[in-house]
C-alpha positions, -999 to +999 in steps of 0.1 A: -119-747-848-119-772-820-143-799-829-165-820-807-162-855-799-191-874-828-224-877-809-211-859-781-219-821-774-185-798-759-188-790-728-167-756-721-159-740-691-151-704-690-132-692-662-132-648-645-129-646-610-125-605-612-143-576-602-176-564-615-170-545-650-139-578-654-166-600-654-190-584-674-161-581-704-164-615-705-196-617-721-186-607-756-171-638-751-199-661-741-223-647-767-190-656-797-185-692-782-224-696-785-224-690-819-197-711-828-207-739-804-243-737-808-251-775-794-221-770-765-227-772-728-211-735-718-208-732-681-188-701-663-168-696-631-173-664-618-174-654-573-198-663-557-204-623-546-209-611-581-229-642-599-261-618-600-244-600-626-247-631-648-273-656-637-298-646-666-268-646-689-291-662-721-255-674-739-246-701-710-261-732-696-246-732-660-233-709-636-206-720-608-199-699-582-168-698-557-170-681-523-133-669-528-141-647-493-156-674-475-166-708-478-137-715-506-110-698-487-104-727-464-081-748-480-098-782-479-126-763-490-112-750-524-097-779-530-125-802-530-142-774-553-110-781-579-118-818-572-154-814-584-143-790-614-124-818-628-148-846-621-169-828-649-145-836-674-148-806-695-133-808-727-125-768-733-113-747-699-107-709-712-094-689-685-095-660-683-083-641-651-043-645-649-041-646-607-033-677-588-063-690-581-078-686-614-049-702-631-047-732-605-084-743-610-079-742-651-043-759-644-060-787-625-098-787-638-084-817-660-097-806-692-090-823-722-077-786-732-066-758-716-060-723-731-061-684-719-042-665-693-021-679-666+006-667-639+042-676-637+047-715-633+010-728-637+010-720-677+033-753-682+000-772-678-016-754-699-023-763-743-019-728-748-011-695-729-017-663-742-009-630-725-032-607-715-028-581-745-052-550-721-023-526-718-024-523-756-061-527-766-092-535-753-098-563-726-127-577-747-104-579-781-078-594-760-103-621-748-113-626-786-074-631-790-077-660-770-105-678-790-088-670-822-054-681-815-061-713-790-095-727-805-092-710-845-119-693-841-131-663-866-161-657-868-167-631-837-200-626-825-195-595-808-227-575-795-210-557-771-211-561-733-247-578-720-268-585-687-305-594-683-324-586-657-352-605-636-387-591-632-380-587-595-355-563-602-370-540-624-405-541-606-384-531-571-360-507-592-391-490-609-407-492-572-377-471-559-372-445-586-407-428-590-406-429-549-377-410-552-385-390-581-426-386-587-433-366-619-431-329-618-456-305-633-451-292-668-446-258-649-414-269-629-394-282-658-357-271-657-342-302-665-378-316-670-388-334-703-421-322-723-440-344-701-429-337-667-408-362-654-376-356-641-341-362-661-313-379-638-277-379-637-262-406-620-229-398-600-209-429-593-182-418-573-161-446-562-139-469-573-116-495-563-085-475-561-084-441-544-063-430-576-092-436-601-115-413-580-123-379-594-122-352-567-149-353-542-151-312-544-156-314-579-183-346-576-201-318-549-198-288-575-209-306-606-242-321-578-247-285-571-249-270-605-269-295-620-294-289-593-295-260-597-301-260-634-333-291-627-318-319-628-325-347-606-292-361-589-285-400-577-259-412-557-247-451-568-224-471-555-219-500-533-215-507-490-182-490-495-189-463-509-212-450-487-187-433-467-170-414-495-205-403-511-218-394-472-186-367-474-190-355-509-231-347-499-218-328-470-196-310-496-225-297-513-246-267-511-275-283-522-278-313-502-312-309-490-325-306-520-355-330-531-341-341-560-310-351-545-312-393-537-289-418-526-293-453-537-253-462-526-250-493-506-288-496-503-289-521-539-281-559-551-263-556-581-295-563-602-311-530-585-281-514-594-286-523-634-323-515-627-320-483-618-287-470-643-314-475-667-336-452-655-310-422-658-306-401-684-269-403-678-244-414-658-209-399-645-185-423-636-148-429-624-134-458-644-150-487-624-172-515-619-208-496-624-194-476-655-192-514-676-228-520-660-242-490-676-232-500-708-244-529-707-279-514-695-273-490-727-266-456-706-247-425-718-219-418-699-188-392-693-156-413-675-131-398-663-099-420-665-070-413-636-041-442-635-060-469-657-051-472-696-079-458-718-073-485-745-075-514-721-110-499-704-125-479-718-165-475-720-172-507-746-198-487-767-200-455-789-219-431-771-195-425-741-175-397-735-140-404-718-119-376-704-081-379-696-051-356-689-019-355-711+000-358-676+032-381-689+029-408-656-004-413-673-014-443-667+006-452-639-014-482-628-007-470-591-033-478-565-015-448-544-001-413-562+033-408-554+027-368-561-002-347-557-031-368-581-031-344-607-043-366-631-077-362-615-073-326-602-066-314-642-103-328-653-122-297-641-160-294-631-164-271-661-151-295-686-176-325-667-204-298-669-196-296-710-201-331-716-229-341-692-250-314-707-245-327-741-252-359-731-282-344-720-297-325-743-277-329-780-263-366-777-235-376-803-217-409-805-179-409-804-155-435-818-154-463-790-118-456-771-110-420-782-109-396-752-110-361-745-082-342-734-094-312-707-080-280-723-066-289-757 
């Protein structure tokens, strides 16, 4: 294992400049270099957009931001932040997001050593470059191949994916929720517990690429029966998904129902943990929100379109992950060449099946097997 300078604490920078559920698949990794570094200064590089996500993160001392969108984008800009990365004279840099920026700031952050992922050309100042291994297992088990094979270590500290929240956010999440769903009386249960209140699927409906999106029909259908049946429904999402959940409602026969809610674009990122907590469970395309569930400890049924199962998949044991057997599966494509059928195959019977068991006779499956519609 690396060892520190004598008298002198580490100081370790971690670097993921990705997406919402990238990010948060970077925590197994925070919470293993804390146990093996116990005394070390851990900071971590993450944008500026999503820093919410880990600014209670109980496993790190610092949090640096970068406004890739903004501020940082100028040139000068960015390269004064570089400039100030490397007048902190970090003696570990682990990156851990393979794109050019990413790569450039560990290349040049002027640690004493430099290991993880890197594009073409920056990896020759690098200690140590290790490819990203997610096509063939698990993003967090590649990341733990990093620590092992760059900094020897083996003793992995893994707790699966984790996020704290403020008291802010679960006061105004709590604040939201029983506006939106008061408790019912005894008498109107349905999908009621024995108390009263309410049980809620979440329905998180968009995604990054228009491939991983499970049919909009479908999302209405699955709304409508569930309604129908009691159950409260919620809408999640971000500002750009309000557009594609506003044409899935109109879908739906039930959309004036009153326990039909939309929380999409109307949430900061610790809302949105907030409030996943409060469901009973959640129905996701393979994106952001689904990683922020588990981490908030939230059943869920995924459906998986052009993304590899065994690179994503739902980091716990209590998910339920459904896929086709279609052969261009997973195609990695951000645009289907054909007619999507890897998400047309995954019916709204199938999704009904699985939510309801969620619901009401919970099991826990083997983290990264899937279900196969059909078979």
């Amino acid at each position: 294992m690396y060892e520190a300078v004598v008298d002198k604490p580490l100081k370790i920078l971690v670097i993921n400049l990705m997406h919402i559920g990238d990010l948060l698949l970077v925590t197994p990794v925070l919470r293993t270099l804390r146990s093996n570094y116990p005394e070390a200064h851990i900071a971590l590089l993450a944008d500026a957009k999503l820093q919410d996500l880990v600014k209670y993160n109980q496993n790190i001392d610092e949090l640096l931001a970068i406004d890739k969108k903004g501020y940082h984008n100028k040139l000068s800009n960015y390269m004064k932040f570089v400039s100030e990365i490397r007048s902190r004279h970090f003696d570990i840099v682990i990156n851990l997001h393979a794109n050019e920026r990413a790569s450039f700031i560990a290349a040049f952050s002027g640690g004493k050593k430099i290991v993880g992922y890197s594009t073409l050309g920056l990896g020759f100042f690098f200690d140590k470059v290790i490819e990203n291994r997610k096509a063939i297992k698990h993003q967090v088990h590649s990341h733990f191949d990093v620590l092992r094979e760059t900094l020897g270590i083996t003793q992995i500290d893994d707790r699966g994916i984790e996020m704290w929240l403020d008291e802010k956010a679960e006061q105004s999440a709590e604040k939201i929720w029983t506006e939106a769903y008061p408790a019912q009386s005894p008498l109107e249960r349905g999908g009621a517990t024995a108390a009263g209140c309410i049980r809620v699927v979440g329905l998180n409906i968009g995604a990054s690429w228009p491939t991983k999106r499970w049919r909009k029909e479908y999302y209405a259908q699955l709304a409508d029966e569930l309604l129908d049946k009691g159950y409260g429904i919620a809408y999640y999402g971000g500002p750009m998904d309000v557009e594609i959940v506003n044409e899935t409602i109109s879908l739906m026969r039930n959309q004036k129902h009153p326990l039909l809610k939309t929380f999409t674009g109307k949430m900061t990122l610790l809302e949105l943990a907030a409030l996943l907590k409060k469901c009973s469970v959640l129905v996701t395309n393979d994106t952001g929100p689904m990683h922020v569930a588990v981490a908030m400890n939230v059943p869920l049924v995924s459906m998986f379109g052009p993304s590899p199962v065994p690179g994503f998949y739902p980091y716990n044991d209590k998910s339920v992950v459904l896929k086709t057997a279609l052969e261009c599966h997973p195609c990695g494509k951000h645009q289907c060449p054909t007619q999507h059928e890897c998400m047309w195959q995954i019916d709204v019977d199938t999704v009904m099946k699985y939510t309801l068991e969620q619901l009401e006779n919970p099991r826990n499956y083997e983290a990264g097997s899937y279900i196969v519609p059909g078979k």
